[in-house]
CHARMM internal coordinates of N, CA and C (Angstrom, degrees):
IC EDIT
DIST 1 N 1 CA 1.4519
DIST 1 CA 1 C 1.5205
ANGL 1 N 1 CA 1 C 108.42
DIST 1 C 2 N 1.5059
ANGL 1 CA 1 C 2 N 114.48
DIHE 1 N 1 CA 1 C 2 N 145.43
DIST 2 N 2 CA 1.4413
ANGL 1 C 2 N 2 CA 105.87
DIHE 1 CA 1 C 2 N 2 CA 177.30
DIST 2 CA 2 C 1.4153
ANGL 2 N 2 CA 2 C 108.94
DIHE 1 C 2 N 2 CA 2 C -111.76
DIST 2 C 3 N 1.4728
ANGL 2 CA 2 C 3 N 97.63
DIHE 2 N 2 CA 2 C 3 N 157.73
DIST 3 N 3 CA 1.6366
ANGL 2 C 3 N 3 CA 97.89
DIHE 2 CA 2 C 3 N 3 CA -170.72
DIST 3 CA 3 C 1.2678
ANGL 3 N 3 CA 3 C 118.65
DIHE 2 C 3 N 3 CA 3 C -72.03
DIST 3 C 4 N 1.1590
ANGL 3 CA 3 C 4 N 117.23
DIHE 3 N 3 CA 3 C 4 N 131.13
DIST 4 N 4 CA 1.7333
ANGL 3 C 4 N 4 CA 120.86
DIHE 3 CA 3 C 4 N 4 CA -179.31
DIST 4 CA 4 C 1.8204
ANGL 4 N 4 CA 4 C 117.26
DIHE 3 C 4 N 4 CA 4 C -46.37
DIST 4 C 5 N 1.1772
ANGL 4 CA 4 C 5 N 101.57
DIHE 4 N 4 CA 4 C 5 N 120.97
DIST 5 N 5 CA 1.7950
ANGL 4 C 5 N 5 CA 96.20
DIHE 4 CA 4 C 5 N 5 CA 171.06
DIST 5 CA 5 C 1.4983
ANGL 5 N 5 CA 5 C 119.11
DIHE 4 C 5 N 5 CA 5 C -46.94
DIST 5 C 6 N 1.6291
ANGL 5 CA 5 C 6 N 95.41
DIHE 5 N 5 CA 5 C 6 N -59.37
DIST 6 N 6 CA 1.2065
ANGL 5 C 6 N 6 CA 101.34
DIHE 5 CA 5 C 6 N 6 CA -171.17
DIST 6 CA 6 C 1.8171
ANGL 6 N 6 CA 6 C 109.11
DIHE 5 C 6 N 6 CA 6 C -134.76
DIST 6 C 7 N 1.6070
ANGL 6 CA 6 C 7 N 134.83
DIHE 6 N 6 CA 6 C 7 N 138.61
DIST 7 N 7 CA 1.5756
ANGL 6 C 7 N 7 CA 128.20
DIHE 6 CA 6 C 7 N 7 CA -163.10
DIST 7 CA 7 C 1.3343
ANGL 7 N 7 CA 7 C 111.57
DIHE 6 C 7 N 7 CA 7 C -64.59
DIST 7 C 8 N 1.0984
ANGL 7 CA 7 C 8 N 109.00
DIHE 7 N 7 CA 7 C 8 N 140.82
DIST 8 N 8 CA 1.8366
ANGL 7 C 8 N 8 CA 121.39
DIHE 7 CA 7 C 8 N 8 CA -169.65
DIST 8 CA 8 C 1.4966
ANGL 8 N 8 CA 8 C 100.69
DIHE 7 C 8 N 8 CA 8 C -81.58
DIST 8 C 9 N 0.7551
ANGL 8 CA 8 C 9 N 142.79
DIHE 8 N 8 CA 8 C 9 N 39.82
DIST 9 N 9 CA 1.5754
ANGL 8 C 9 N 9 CA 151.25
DIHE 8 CA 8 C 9 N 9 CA -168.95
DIST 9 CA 9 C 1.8404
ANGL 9 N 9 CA 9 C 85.61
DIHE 8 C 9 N 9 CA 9 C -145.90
DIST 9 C 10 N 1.0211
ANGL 9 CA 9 C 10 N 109.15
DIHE 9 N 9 CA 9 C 10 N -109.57
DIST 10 N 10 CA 1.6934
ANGL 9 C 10 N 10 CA 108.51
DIHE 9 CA 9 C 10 N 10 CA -143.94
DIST 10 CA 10 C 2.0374
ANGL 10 N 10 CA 10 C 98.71
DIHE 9 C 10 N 10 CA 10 C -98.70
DIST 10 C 11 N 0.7228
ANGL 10 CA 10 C 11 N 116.11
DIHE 10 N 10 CA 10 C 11 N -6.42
DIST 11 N 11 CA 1.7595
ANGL 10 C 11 N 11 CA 131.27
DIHE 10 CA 10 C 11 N 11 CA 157.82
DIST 11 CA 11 C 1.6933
ANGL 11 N 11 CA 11 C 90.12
DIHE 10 C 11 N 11 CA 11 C 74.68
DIST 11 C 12 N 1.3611
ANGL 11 CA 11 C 12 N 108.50
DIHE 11 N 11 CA 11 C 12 N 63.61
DIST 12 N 12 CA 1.4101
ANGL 11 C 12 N 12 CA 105.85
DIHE 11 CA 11 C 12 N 12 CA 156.76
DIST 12 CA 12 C 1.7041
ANGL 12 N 12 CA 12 C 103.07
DIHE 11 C 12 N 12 CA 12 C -96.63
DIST 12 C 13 N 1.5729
ANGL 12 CA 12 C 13 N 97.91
DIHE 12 N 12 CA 12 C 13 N 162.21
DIST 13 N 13 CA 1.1624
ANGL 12 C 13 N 13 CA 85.79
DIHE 12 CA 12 C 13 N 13 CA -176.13
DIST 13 CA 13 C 1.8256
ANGL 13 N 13 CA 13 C 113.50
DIHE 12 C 13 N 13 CA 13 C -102.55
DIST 13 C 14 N 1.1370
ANGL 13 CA 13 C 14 N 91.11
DIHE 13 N 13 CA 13 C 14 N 130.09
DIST 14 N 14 CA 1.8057
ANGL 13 C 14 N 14 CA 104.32
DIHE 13 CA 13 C 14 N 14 CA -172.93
DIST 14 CA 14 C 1.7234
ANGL 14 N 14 CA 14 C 131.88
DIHE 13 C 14 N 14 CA 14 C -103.72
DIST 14 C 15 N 1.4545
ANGL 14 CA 14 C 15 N 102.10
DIHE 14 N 14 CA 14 C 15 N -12.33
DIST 15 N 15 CA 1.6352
ANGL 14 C 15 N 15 CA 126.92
DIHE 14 CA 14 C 15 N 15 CA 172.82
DIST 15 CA 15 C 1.5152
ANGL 15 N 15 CA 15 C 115.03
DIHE 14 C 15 N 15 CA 15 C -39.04
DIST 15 C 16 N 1.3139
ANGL 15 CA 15 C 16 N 117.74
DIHE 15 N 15 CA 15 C 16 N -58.12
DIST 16 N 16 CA 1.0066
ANGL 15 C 16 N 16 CA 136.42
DIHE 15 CA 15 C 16 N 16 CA 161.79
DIST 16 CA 16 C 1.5995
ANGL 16 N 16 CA 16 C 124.36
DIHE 15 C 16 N 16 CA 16 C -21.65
DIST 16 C 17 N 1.5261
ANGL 16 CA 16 C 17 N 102.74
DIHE 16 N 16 CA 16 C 17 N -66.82
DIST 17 N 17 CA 1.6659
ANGL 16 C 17 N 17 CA 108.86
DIHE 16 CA 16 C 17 N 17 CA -174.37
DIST 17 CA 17 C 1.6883
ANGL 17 N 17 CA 17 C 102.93
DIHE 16 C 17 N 17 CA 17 C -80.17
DIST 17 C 18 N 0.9840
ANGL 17 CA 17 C 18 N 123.41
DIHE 17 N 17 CA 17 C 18 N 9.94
DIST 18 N 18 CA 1.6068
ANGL 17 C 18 N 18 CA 119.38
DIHE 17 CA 17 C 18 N 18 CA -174.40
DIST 18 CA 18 C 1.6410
ANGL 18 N 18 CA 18 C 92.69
DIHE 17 C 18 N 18 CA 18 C -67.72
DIST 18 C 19 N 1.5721
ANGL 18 CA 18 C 19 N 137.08
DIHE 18 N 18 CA 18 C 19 N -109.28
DIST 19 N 19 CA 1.0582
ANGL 18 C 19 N 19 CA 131.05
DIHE 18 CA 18 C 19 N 19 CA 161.88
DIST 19 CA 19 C 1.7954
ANGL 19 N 19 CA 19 C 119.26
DIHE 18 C 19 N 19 CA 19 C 41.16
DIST 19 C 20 N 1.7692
ANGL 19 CA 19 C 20 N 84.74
DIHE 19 N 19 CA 19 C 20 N -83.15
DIST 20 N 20 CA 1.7871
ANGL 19 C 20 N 20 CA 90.30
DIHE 19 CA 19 C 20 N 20 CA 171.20
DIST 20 CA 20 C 0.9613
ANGL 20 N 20 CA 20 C 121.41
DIHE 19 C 20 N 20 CA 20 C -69.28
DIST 20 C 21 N 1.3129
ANGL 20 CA 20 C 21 N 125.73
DIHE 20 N 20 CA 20 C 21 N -48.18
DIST 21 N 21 CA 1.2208
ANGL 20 C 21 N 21 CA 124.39
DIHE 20 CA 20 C 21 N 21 CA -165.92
DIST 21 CA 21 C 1.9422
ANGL 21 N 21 CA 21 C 116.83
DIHE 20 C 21 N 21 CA 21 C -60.30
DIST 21 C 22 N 1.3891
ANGL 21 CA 21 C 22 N 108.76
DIHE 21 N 21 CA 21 C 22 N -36.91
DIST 22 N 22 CA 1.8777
ANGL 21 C 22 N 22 CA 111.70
DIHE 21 CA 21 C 22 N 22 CA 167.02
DIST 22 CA 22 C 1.2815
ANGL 22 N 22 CA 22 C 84.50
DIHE 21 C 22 N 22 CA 22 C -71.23
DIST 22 C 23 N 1.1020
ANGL 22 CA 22 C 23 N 158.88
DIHE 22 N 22 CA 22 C 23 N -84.32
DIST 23 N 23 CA 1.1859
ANGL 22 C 23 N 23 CA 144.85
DIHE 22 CA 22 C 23 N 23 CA -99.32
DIST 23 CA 23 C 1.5606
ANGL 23 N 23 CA 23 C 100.16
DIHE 22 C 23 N 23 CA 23 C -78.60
DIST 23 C 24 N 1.5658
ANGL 23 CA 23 C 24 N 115.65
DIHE 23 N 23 CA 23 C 24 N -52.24
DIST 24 N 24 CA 1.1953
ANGL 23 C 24 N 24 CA 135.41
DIHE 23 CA 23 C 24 N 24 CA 157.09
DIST 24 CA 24 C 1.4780
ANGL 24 N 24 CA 24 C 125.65
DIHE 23 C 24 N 24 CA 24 C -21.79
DIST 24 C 25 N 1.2082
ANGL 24 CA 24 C 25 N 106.59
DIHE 24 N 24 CA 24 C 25 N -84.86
DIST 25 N 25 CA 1.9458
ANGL 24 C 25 N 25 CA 133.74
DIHE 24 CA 24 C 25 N 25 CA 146.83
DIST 25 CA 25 C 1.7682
ANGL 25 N 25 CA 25 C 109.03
DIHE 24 C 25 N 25 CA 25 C -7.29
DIST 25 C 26 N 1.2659
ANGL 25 CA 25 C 26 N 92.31
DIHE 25 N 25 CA 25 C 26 N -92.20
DIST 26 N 26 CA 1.6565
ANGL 25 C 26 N 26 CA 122.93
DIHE 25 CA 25 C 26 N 26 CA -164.80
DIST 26 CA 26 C 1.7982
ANGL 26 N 26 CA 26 C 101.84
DIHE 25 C 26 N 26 CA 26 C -64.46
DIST 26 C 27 N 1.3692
ANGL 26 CA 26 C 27 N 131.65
DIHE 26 N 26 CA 26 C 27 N -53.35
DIST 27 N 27 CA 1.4586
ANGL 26 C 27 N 27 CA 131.76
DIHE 26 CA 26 C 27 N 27 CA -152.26
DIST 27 CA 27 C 1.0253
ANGL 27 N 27 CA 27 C 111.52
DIHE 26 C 27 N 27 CA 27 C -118.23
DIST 27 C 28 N 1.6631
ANGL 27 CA 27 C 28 N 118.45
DIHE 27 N 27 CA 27 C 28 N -8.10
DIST 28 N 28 CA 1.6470
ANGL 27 C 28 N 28 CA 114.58
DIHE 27 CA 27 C 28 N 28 CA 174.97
DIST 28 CA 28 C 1.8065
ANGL 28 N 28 CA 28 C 100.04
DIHE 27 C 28 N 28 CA 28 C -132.33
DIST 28 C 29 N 1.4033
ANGL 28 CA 28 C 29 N 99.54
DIHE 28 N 28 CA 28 C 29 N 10.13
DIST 29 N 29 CA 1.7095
ANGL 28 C 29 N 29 CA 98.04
DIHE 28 CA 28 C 29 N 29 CA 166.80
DIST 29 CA 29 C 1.5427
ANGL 29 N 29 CA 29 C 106.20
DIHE 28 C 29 N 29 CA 29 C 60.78
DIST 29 C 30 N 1.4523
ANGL 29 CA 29 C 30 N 134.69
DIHE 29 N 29 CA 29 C 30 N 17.43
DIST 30 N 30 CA 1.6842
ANGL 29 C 30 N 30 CA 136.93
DIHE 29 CA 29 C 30 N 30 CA -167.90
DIST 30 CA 30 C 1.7508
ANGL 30 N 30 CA 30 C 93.01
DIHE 29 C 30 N 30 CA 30 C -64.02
DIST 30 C 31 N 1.7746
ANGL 30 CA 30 C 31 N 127.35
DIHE 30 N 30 CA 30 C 31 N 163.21
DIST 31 N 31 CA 1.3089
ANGL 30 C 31 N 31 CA 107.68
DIHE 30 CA 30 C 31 N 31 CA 152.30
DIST 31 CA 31 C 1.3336
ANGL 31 N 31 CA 31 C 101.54
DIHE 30 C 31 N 31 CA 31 C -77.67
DIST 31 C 32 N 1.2015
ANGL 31 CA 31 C 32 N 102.65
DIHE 31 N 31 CA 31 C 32 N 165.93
DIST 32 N 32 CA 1.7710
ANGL 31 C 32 N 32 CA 122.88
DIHE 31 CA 31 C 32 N 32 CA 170.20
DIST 32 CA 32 C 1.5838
ANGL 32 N 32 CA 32 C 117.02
DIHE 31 C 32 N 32 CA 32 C -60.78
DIST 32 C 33 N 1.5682
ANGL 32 CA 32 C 33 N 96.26
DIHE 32 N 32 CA 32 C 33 N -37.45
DIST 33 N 33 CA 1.8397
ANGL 32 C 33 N 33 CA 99.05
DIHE 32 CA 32 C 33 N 33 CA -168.14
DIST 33 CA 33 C 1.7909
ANGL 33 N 33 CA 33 C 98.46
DIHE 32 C 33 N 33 CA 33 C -63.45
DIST 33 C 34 N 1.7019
ANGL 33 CA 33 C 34 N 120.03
DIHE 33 N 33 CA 33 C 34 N -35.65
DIST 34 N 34 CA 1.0504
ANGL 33 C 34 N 34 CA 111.98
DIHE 33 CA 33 C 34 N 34 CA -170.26
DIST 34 CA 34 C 1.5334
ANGL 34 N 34 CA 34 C 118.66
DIHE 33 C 34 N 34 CA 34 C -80.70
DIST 34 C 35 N 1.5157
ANGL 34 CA 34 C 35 N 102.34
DIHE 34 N 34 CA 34 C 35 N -27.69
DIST 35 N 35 CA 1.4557
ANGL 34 C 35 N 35 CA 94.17
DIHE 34 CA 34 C 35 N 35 CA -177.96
DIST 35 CA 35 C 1.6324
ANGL 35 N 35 CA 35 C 112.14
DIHE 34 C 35 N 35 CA 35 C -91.36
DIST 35 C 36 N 1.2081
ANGL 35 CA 35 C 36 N 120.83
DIHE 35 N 35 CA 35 C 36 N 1.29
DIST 36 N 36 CA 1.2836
ANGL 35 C 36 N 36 CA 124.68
DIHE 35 CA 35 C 36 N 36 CA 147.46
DIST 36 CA 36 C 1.6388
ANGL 36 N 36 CA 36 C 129.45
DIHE 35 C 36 N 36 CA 36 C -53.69
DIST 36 C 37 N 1.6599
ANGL 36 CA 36 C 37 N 92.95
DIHE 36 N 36 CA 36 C 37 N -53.82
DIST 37 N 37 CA 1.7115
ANGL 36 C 37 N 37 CA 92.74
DIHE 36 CA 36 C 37 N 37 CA 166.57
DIST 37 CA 37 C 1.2899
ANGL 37 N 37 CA 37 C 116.95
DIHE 36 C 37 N 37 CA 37 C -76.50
DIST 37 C 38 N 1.0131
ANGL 37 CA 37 C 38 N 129.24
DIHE 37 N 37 CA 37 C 38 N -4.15
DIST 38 N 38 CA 1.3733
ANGL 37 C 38 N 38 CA 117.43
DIHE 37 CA 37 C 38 N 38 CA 170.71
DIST 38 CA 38 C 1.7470
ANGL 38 N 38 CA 38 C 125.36
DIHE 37 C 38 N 38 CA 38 C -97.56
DIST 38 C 39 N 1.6748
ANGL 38 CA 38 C 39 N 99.67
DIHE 38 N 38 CA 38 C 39 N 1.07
DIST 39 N 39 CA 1.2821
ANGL 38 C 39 N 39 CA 111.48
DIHE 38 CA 38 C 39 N 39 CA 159.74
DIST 39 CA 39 C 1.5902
ANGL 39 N 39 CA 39 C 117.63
DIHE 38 C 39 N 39 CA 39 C -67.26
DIST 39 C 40 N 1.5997
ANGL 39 CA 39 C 40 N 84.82
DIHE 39 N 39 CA 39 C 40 N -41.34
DIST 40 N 40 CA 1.5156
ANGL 39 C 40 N 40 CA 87.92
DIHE 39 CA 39 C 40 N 40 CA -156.99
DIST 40 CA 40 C 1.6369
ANGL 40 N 40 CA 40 C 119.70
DIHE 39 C 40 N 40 CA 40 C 119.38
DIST 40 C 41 N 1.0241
ANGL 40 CA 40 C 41 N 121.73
DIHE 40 N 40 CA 40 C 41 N 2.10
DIST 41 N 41 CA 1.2111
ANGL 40 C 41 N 41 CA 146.16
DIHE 40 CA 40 C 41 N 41 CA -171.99
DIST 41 CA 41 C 1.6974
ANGL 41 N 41 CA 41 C 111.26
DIHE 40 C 41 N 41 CA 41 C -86.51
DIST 41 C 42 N 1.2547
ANGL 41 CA 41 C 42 N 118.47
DIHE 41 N 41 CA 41 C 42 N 70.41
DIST 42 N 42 CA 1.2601
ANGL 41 C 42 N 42 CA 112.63
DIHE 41 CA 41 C 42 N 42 CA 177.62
DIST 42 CA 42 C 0.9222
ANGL 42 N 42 CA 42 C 136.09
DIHE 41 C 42 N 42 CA 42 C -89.40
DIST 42 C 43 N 1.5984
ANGL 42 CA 42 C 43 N 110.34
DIHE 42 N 42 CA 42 C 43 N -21.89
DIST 43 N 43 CA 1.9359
ANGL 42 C 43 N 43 CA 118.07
DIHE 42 CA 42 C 43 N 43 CA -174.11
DIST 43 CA 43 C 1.7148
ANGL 43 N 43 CA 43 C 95.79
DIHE 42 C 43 N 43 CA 43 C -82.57
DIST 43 C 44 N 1.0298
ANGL 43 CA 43 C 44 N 115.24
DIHE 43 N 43 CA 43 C 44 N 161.99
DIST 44 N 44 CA 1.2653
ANGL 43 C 44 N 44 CA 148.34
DIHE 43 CA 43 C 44 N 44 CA 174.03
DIST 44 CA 44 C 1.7424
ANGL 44 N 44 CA 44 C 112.84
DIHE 43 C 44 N 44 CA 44 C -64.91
DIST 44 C 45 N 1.1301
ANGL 44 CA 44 C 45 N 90.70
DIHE 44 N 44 CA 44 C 45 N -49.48
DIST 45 N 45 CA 1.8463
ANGL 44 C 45 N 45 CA 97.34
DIHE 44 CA 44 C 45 N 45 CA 169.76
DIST 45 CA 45 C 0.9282
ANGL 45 N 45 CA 45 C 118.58
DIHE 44 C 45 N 45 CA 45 C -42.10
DIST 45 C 46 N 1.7016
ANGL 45 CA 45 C 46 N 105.89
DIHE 45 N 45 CA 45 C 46 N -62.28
DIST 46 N 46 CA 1.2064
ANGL 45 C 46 N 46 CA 126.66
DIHE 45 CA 45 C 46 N 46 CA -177.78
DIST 46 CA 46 C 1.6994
ANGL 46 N 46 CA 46 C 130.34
DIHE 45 C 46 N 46 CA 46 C -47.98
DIST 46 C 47 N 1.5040
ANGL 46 CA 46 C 47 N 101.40
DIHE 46 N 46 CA 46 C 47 N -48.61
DIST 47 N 47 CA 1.2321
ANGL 46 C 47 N 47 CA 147.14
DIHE 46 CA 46 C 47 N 47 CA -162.52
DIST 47 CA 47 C 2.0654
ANGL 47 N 47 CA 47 C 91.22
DIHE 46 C 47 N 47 CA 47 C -62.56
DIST 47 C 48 N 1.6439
ANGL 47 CA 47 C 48 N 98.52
DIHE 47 N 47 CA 47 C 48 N -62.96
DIST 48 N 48 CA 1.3434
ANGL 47 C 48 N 48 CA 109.98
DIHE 47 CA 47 C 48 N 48 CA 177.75
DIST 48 CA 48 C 1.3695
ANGL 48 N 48 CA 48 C 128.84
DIHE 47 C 48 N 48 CA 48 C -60.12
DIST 48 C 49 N 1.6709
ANGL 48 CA 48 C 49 N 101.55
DIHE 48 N 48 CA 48 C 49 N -30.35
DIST 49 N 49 CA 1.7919
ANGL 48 C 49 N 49 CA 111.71
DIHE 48 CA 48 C 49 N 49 CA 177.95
DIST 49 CA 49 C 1.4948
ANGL 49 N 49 CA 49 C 103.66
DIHE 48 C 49 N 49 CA 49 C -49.72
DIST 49 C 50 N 1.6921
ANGL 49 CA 49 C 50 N 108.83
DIHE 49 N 49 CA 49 C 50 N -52.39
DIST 50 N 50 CA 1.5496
ANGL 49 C 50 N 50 CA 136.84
DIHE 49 CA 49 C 50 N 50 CA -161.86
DIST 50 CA 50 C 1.3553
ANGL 50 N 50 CA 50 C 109.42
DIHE 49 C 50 N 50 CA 50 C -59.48
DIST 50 C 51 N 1.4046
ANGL 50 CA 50 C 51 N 122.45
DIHE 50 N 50 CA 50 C 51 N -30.63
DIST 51 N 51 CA 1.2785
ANGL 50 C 51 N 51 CA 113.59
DIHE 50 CA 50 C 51 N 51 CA -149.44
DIST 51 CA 51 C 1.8587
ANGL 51 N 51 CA 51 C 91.07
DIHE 50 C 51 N 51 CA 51 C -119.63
DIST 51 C 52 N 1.1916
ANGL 51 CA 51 C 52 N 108.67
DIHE 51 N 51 CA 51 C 52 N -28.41
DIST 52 N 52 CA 1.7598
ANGL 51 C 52 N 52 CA 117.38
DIHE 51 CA 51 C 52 N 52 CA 178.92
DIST 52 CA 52 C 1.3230
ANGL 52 N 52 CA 52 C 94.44
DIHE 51 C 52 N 52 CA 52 C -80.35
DIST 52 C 53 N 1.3841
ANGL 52 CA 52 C 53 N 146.54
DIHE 52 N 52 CA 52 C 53 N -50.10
DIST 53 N 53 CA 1.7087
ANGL 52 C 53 N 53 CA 109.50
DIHE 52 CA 52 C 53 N 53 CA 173.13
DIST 53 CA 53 C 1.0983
ANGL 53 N 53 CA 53 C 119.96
DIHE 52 C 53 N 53 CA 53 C -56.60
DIST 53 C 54 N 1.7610
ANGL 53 CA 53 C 54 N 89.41
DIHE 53 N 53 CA 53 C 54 N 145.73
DIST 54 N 54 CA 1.7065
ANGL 53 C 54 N 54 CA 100.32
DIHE 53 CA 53 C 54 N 54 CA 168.45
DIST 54 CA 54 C 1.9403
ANGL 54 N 54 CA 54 C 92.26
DIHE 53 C 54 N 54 CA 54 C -130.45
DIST 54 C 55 N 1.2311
ANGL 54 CA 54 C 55 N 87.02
DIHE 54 N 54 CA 54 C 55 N 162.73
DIST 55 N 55 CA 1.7447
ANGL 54 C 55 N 55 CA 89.43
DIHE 54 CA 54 C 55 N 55 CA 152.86
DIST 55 CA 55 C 0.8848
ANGL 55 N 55 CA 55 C 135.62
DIHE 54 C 55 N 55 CA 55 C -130.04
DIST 55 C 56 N 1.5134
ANGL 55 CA 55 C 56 N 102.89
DIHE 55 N 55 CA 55 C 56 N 144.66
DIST 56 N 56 CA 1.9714
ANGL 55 C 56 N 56 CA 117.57
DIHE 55 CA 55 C 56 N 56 CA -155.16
DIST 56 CA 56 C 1.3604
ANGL 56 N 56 CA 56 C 82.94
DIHE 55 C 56 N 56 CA 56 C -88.04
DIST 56 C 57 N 1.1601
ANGL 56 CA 56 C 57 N 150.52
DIHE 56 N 56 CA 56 C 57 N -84.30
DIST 57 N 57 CA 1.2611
ANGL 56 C 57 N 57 CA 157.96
DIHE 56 CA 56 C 57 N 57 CA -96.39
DIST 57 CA 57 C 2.0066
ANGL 57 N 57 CA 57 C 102.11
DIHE 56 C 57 N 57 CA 57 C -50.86
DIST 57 C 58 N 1.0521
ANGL 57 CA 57 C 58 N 85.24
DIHE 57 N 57 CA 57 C 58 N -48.49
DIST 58 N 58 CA 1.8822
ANGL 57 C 58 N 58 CA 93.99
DIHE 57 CA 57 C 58 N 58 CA -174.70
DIST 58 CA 58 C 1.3702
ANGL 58 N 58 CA 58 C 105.97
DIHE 57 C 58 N 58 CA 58 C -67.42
DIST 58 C 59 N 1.7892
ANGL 58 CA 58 C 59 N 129.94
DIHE 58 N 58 CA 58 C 59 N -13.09
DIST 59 N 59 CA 0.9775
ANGL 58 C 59 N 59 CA 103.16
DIHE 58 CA 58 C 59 N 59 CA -167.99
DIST 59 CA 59 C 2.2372
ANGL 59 N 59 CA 59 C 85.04
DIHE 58 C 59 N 59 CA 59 C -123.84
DIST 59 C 60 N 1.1204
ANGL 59 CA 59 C 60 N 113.68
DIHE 59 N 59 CA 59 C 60 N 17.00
DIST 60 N 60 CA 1.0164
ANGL 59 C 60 N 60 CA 110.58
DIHE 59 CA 59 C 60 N 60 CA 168.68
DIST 60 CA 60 C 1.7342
ANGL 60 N 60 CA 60 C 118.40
DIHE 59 C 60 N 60 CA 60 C -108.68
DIST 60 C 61 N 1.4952
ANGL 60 CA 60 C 61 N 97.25
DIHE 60 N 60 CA 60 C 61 N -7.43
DIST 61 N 61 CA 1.5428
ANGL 60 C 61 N 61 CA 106.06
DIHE 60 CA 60 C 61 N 61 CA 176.46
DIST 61 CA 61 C 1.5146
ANGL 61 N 61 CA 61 C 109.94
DIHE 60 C 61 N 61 CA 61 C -95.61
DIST 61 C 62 N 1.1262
ANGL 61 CA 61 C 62 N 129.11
DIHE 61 N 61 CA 61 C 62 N 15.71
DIST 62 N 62 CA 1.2995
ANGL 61 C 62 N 62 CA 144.17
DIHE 61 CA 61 C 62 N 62 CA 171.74
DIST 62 CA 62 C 1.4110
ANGL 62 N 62 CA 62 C 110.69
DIHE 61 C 62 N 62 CA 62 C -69.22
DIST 62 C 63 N 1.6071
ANGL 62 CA 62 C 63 N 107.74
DIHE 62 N 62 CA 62 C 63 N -74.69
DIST 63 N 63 CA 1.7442
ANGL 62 C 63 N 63 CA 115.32
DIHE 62 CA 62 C 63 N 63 CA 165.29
DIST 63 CA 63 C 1.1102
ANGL 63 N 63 CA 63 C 124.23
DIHE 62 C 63 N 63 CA 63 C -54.55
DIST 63 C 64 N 1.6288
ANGL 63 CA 63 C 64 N 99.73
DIHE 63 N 63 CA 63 C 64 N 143.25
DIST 64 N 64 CA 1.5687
ANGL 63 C 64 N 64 CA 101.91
DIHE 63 CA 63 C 64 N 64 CA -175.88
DIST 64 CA 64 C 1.6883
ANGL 64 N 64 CA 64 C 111.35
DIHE 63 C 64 N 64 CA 64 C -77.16
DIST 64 C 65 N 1.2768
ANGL 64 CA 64 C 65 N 118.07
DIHE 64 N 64 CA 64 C 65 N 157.25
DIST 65 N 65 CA 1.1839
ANGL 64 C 65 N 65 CA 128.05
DIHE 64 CA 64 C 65 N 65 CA 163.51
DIST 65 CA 65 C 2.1425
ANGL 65 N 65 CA 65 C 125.50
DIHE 64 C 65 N 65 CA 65 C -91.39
DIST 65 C 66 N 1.3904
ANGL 65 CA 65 C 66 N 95.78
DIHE 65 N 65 CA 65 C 66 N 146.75
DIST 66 N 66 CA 1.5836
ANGL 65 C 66 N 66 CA 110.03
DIHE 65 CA 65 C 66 N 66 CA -158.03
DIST 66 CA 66 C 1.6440
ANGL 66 N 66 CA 66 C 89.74
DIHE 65 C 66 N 66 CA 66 C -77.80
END
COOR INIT
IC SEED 1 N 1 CA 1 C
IC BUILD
């Protein structure tokens, strides 16, 4: 799945903080609620775009192709 540019709810644009925000998450163990507010990320929409991606790519480049 690719990360949304911008949240399908109110079309701020959110593309941007993806990057930090795993990097944050995943490699420095931060909670999410905080490094969310410190995006700037206050609506809920938003909040949900951020936290419901994942990415397939690593686990779809595994299988071989026909």
């Amino acid at each position: 799945m690719l990360v949304p540019v911008r949240c399908m709810s109110c079309g701020k644009p959110i593309g941007q903080f993806w990057e930090g925000y795993v990097e944050r998450t995943t490699k420095k163990k931060e909670d999410r609620k905080k490094v969310l507010d410190s995006m700037g990320l206050e609506r809920y929409c938003c909040r949900a775009q951020m936290m419901g991606t994942t990415e397939l790519i690593d686990i779809a480049a595994q299988f071989k192709k026909f």
